[in-house]
N, C-alpha and C positions, 0 to 999 in steps of 0.2 A: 835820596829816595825819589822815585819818578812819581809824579804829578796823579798817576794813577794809582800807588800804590796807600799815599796820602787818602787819597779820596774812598778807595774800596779797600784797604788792608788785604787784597788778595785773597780775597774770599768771594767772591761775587759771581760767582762761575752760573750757580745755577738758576739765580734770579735773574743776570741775564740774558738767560736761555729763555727761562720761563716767560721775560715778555717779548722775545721774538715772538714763541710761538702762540701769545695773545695775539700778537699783531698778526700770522697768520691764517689765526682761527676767523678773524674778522674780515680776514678776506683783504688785507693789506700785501702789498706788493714786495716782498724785501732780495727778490734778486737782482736790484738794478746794476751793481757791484760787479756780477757776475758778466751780467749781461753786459757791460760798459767793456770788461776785459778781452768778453768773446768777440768782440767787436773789432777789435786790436793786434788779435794776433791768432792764427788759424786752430783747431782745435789739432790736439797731441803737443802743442807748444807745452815748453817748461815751462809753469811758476809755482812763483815763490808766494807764500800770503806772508807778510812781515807783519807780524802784531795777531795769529787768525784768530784770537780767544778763541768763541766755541766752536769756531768752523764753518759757521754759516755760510760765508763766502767760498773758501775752499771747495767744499764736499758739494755745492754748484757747480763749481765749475770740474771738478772731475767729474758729477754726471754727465758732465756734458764732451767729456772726451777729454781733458787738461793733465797733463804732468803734475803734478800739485805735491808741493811739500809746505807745510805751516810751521811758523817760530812765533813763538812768545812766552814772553816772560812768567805771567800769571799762572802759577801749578791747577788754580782751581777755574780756571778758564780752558785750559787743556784737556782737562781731567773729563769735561763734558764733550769738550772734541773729539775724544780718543772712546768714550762711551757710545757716542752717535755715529762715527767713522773710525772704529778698531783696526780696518783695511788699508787705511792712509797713514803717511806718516808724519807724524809731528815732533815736533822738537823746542825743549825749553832752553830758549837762550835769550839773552839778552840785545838787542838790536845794535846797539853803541859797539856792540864789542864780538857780534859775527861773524865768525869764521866759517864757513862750511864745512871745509876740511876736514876741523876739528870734529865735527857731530857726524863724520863721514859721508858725508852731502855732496855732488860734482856741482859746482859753482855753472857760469854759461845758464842761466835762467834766462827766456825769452823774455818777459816781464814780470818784474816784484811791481806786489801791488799791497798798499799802505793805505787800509779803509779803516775806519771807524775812529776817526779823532787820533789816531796813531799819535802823527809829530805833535797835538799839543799834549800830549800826554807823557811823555819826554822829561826828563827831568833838565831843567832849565841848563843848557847850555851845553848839551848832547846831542843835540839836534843833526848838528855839523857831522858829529862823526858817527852816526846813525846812517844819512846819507852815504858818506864815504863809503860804509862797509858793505848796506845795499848795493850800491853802485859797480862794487867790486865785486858782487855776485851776479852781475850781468854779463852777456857776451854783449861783442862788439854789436850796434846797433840795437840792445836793447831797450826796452822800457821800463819804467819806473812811474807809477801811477799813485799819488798819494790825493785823498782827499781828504779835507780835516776845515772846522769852524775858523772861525776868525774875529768873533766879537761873543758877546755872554749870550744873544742869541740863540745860537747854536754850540755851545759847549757849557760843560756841567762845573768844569773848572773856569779858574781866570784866565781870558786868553794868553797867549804865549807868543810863538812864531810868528811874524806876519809873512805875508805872501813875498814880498821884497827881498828879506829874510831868508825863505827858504827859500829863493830862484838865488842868491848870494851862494847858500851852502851846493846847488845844484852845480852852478857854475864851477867851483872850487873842484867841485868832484869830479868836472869833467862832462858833463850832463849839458842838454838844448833844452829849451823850451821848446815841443811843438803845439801843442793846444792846452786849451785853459778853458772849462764850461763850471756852472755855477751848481749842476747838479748829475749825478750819475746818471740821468737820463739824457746826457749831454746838450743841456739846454746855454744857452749864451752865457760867458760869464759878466754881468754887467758891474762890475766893484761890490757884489753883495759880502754877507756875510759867510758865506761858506764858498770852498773854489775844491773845483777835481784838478789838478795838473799832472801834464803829459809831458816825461820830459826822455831825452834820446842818449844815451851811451853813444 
């Protein structure tokens, strides 16, 4: 069982929703995800959101012009995705074990992008082939954008992957390091506890 499903039993879809859009009401910032994306790769680019739960991410960046297809595992995480963006398409699969193919998806994604604690939420020692299958849904010189905590700080679970770790499984896969910032407002990453990493197909 994945690390998330432990923690929320898969029900958690629309509490999660509901405090986004606390944090929106307050007038809190939550497209930085988006904006870090659009940053990266020119608008009508394919991507992938790997992990979108409610879509947040996603249904940004297709306002903003993006290719966008979402996968994740959580049915009640979707379930608000597909209620908020019925126009997009989403798909429940499981990350470790991604096919395109199969859920009739064309693979060649400009950039999958892996926001919201995705790899530690992984069930312990998936990680690896999580990457892999990502990776294998990129074209040649694509991106792979995953941000995710790295101490109890910033994550709700016990950490998991360290950075090492997953530059290990990126390598494996075939993947570059190109940058590394500490926050999706691509601020410097200096060793903290959470890192955005950029890495190159």
């Amino acid at each position: 069982m994945s690390r998330w499903n432990e923690l929320t039993g898969g029900t958690s879809g629309q509490d999660y929703a509901a405090r986004f859009e606390a944090l929106v009401r307050s007038g809190t910032d939550v497209d930085g995800e988006a904006r870090f994306c659009a940053a990266l790769v020119p608008a009508g680019a394919r991507v992938l959101d790997a992990g979108c739960g409610t879509g947040r991410v996603m249904i940004r960046l297709a306002e903003l012009g993006y290719d966008c297809v979402g996968v994740d595992l959580d049915a009640s995480m979707l379930a608000v995705a597909r209620e908020q963006a019925p126009e997009l398409p989403w798909f429940q699969a499981d990350l470790t074990r991604f096919e395109p193919g199969l859920l009739g998806i064309a693979a060649e994604f400009d950039l999958v992008v892996a926001a919201g604690n995705v790899f530690p939420f992984l069930t312990a020692g998936t990680e690896a082939a999580a990457v892999e299958r990502l990776t294998a849904a990129l074209r040649p010189g694509g991106l792979l954008v995953a941000g995710f905590g790295l101490d109890e700080a910033h994550l709700p679970v016990p950490p998991g992957i360290t950075l090492p770790e997953y530059d290990d499984c990126c390598a494996a896969a075939g993947l570059t390091l190109v940058d590394r910032f500490a926050t999706w407002d691509a601020d410097p990453y200096d060793g903290g506890g959470y890192a955005v990493s950029v890495h190159r197909r």
